[in-house]
N, C-alpha and C positions, 0 to 999 in steps of 0.2 A: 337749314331747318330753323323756323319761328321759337326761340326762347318763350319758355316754361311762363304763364303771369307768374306772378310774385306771389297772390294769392294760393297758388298750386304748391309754390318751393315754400310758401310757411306751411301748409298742410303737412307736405309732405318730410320738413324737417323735424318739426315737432309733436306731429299725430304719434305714432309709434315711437319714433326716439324717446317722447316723451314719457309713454308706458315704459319702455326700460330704463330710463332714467329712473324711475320711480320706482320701478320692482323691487330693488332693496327694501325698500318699505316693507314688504311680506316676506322677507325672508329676517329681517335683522330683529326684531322682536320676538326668535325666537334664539337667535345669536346672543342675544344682553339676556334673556331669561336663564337659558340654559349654562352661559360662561360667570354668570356674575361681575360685582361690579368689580373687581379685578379684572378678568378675561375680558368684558369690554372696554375697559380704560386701554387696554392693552395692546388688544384688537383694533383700537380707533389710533393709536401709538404708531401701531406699525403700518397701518395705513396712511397715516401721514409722510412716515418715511418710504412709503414704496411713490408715492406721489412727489418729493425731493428727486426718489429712483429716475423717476418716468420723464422728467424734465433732461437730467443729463441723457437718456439713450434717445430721447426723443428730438436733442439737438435744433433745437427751436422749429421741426418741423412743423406740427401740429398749430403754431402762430402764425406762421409766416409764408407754410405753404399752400392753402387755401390761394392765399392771394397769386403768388407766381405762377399758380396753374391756372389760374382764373385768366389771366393776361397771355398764356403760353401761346396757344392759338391751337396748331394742329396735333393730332392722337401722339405721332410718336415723338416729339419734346415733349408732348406730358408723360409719359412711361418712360424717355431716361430720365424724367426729373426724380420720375418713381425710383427707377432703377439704383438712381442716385441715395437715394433717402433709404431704404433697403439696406446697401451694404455700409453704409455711415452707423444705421442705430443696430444692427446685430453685430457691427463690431465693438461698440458700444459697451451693447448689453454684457457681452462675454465679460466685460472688466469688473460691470458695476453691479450687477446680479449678485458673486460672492460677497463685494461688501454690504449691500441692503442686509443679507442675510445675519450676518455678522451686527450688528446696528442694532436689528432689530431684538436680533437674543437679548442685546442689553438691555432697551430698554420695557421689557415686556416683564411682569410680575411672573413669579417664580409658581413653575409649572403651567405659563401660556405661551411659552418661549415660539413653539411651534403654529398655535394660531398667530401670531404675530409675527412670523414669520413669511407664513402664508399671505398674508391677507397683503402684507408690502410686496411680497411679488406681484400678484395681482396685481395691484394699484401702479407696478412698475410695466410690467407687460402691456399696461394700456398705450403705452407709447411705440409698440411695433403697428396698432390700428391703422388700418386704409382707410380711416370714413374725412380725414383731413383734404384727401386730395378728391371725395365725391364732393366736398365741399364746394372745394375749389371749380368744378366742372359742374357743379348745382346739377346733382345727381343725388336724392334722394333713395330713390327705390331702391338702389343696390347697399344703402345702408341699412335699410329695413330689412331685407334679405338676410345678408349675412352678418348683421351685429347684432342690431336690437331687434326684431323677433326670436334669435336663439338665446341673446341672453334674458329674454324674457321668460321664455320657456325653462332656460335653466336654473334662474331663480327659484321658480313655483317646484322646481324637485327639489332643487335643494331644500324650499323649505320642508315640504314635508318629510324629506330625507331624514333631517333636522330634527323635527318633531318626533318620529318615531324610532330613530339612534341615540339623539343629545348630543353625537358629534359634529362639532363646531366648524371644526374644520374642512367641511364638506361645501357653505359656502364659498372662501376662496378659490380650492379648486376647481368646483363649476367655472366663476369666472373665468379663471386660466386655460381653460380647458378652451372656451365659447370664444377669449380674444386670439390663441394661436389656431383656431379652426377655419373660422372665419379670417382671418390676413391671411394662410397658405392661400384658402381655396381663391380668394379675391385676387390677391398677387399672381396665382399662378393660370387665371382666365385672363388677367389685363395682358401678358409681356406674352403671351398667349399670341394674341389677337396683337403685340403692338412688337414684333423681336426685335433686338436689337442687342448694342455691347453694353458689357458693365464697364463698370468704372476702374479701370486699371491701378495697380498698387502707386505707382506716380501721380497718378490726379487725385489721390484719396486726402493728402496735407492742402493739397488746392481747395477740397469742397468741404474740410475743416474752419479752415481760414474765413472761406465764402460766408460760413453759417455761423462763424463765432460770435456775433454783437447780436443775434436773435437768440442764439444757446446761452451768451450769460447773464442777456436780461430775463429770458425764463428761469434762470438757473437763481438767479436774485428773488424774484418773486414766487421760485419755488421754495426758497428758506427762508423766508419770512413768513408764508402761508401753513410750511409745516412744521415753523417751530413751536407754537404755541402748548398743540396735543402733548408730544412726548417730555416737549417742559414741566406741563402742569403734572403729567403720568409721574413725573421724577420727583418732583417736588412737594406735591398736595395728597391728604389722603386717599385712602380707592375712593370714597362717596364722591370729595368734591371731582377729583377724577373722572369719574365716570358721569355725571353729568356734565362737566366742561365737554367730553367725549359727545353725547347724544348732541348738545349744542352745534359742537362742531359739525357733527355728522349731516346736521336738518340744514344746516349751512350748506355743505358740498353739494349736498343732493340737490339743493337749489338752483345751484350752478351749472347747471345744466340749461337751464334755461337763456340767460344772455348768451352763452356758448353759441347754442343751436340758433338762435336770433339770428347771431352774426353769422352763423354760417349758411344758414337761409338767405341773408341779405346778401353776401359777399359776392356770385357772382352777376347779382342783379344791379348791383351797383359799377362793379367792372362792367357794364355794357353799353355806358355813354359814358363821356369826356367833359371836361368845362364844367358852364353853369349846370347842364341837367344832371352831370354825377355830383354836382356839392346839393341841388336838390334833395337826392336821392340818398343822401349822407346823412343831410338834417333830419330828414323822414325816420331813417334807422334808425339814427340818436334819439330820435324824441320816443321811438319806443322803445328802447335800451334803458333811458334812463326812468320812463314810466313804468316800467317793468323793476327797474330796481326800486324804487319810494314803493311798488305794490309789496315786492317781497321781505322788505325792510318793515311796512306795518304787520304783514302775515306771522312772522317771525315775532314778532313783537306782541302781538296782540294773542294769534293761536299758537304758539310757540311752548310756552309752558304748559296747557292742555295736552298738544301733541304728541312731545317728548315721554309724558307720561302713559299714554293712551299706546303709544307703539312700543317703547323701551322699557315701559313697567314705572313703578311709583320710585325704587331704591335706585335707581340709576335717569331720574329727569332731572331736567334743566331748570336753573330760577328766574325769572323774567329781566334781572339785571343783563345775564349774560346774556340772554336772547334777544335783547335790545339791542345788544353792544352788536353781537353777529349779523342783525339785520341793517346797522352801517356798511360793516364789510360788504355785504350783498349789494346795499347802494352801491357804492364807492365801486367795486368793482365791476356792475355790469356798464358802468360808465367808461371805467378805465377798457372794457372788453373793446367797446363801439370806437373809442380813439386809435387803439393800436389797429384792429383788426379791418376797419373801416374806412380809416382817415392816414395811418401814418406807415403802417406797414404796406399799404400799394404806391402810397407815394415815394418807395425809398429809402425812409428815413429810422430804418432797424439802431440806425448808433445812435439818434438822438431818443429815442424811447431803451434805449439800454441805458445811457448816462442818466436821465432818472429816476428807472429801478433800483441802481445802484446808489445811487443819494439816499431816496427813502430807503432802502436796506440796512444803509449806513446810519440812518438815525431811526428809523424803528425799532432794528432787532436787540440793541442793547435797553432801548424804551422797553420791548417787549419783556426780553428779561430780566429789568430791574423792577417792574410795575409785578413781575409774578411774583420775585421774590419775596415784593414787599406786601399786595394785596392777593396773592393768590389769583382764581384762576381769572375773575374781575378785572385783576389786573393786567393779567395778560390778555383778554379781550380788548381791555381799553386800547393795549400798546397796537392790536393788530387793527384797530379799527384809525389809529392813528398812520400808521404806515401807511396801509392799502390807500387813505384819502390823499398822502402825499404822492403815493406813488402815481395816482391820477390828476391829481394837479398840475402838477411839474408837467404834464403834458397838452396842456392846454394852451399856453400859447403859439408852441409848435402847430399845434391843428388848425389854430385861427388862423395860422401863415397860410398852410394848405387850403385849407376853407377860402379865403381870400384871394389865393391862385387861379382855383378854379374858377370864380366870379368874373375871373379876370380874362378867362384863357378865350 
């Protein structure tokens, strides 16, 4: 069968993904009205740490596997890879679930223990999703099916939910609700359609092992991304709090964007070898990284209007911090297109882990000695410094790759 154009797989990566990406948007402006800026600093607190969560159950799946299946070839080695992935992050989840929970009570203001609780499950449960490996087989339509139109649809209840209870915590649970619905129902059509055996209690330290320098480079630049929120939550007033929070928040939601890029590109690029896959490399990059300078000026420019316009006037953002985040957004859709693009099909999981683990090593104490001392400014500065190291350090690697190809 003739491969999808590229124009199809951007369509159809970012048309709808994009709307659910975005539907928090309607639903969270009445989240910050209704919790105050307590309950949102809080609320944005424990979603940073369910996102910390989502990284360890997720075990570098969602970076690394896109590409593996992209290259796998026929239906059933992509379903045991599935199979695979499945009983690695629910055995996972079972350990690391209780302590999010626990984490989270701490660090959430007194009497939001619960939304903040909630909302890092969520944010942790996104790491059981199937949409990594539609990726991987540039499969589109069955992420619109079963992720983003229902969590589309579940946003617009919640919010109105929302609106007419004031209970808060009714967004999170939609979420949780839409991501365990949607992976039974998708898991249980693929291994369906593809049977086969699971993974035996002996090959389980094997596909541990396998997936270790992809689990602890995400697991590196999951704590560094989510230390900033619950730092500033601990340390800074609720005001300045809760606008480092909405900041944050315009930030993640952003990120969605280089994400789905790369995963739109991913298996269009696995489909030649040599010069025309470093072509097709340079092509994605160049609009990886025009995509981040867009959302770096958006952020910067419409950024403190926005903040206010959705989260209300007593919990927006100041044009400083919103500066600083829209480096992050550079920096990082850049670092997406290296890993996900360039260094993860070529192999090279240990050398993109030894530089997350450098810049984690000299970011996270940058991040929290800049908060301690300027507050939450500060801790934007340190994250806006990391993420750029973290993407540096990967850049001669790729020009190796890049130059291979040229070569091959």
């Amino acid at each position: 069968m003739t491969p999808p154009p590229l124009s199809r797989r951007l369509v159809g990566f970012l048309l709808i993904p994009a709307f659910a990406a975005a539907s928090p948007l309607i639903v969270l402006p009445f989240v910050s009205r209704n919790a105050g800026p307590a309950g949102w600093a809080s609320a944005i607190a424990g979603e940073s740490v369910g996102t910390l969560a989502a990284i360890a159950i997720g075990y570098g799946w969602a970076s690394i596997g896109p590409a593996i299946v992209s290259v796998a070839g026929e239906d059933m080695r992509r379903a045991r890879i599935y199979r695979d992935s499945i009983v690695i992050r629910v055995l996972l989840a079972v350990v690391v679930l209780p302590l999010l929970a626990i984490v989270c009570w701490f660090v959430a203001s007194p009497g939001f223990e619960w939304l903040s609780v909630l909302m890092g499950t969520q944010g942790a449960l996104i790491a059981l999703s199937f949409t990594w490996y539609c990726a991987g087989v540039g499969d589109p339509r069955t992420i619109i099916v079963f992720d983003a139109a229902p969590r589309l649809i579940a946003t617009v209840a919640a919010a109105g939910a929302i609106a007419a209870t004031g209970i808060v915590e009714l967004y999170p649970m939609a979420g949780i609700l839409v991501t365990l619905g949607g992976t039974a129902v998708f898991t249980w059509r693929l291994l369906r359609r593809n049977p086969g055996p699971w993974p035996t209690a002996r090959e389980i330290p094997g596909l541990m092992r396998k997936g270790a320098p992809v689990a602890l480079n995400d697991a590196a630049l999951s704590g560094y991304s989510s230390l900033p929120a619950p730092l500033v939550n601990v340390t800074s007033p609720p005001i300045a709090a809760a606008g480092f929070a909405s900041a944050e928040k315009m930030l993640k939601l952003g990120q969605f964007l280089p994400m789905t890029l790369a995963n739109a590109f991913q298996s269009w690029v696995a489909e030649t070898d040599g010069a025309g896959r470093r072509r097709r490399i340079l092509l994605a990059l160049a609009v990886l990284i025009a995509g981040g300078l867009a959302g770096w000026g958006g952020l910067a420019v419409l950024g403190p209007w926005a903040s206010t316009v959705l989260f209300g006037e007593e919990v927006s953002s100041s044009i400083g911090i919103l500066f600083t985040m829209g480096l992050v957004f550079a920096f990082f859709s850049f670092r997406t297109g290296l890993t996900r693009l360039v260094l993860f099909p070529a192999g090279l999981a240990t050398p993109v882990m030894r530089a997350t683990l450098i810049a984690t090593a000299l970011g996270a104490p940058l991040m929290i000695g800049l908060g301690l001392a300027w507050g939450p400014i500060g801790a934007a500065i340190g994250y806006a410094a990391t993420e750029g190291a973290a993407a540096a350090l990967l850049v001669p690697r790729s020009l190796h790759v890049l130059r291979a190809l040229a070569n091959a």
